[in-house]
N, C-alpha and C positions, 0 to 999 in steps of 0.2 A: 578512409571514407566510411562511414555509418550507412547500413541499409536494414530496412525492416526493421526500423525504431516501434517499440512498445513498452507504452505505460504502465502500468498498474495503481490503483489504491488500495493499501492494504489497515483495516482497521484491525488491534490487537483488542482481544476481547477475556479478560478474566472471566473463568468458568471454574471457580476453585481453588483447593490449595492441597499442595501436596504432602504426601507423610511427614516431608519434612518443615510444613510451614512456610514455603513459599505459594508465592502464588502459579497457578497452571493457568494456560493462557488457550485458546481458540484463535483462530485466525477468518478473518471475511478477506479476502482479495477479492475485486472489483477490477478485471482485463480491460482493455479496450477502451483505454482514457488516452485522450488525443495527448502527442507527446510533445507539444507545443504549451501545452497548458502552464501557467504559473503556478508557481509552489505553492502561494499565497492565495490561487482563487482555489486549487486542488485541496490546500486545509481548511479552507471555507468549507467546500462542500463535504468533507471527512465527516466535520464535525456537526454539518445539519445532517448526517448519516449516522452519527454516533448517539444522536438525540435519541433516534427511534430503535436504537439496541437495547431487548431487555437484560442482556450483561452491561456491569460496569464495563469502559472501554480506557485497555492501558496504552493507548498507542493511537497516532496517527499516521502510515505513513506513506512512501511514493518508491515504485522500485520501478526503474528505468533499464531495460536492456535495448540492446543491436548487437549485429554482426559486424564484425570490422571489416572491410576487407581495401588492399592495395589499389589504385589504379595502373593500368599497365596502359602503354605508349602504343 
């Protein structure tokens, strides 16, 4: 059984490149996205959230945790 389900949005945001010519990344997580939501309405709004980053943005995406735990009788 799942308890204390939480969402996150997390946009990946290029901020540079490294020695070696890759790119270096920055992270925005956004907590407290109901965990009910659709992947589909969640990358809707990523992405009118990606609008208003002054970094290009390499990423959209959704990190889901809970606690497992048993039921007991």
């Amino acid at each position: 059984m799942r308890h204390e389900q939480k969402t996150t949005l997390k946009i990946t945001r290029i901020v540079g490149t490294t020695s070696n010519g890759k790119d270096s990344y920055s992270y925005l997580n956004l907590p407290h996205v109901n965990p009910e939501i659709a992947d589909d309405d969640l990358l809707e709004i990523g992405t009118m959230l990606a609008k208003l980053q002054a970094l290009p943005v390499a990423s959209i995406g959704r990190t889901d945790a809970c606690l497992l735990a048993q039921e007991h009788d």
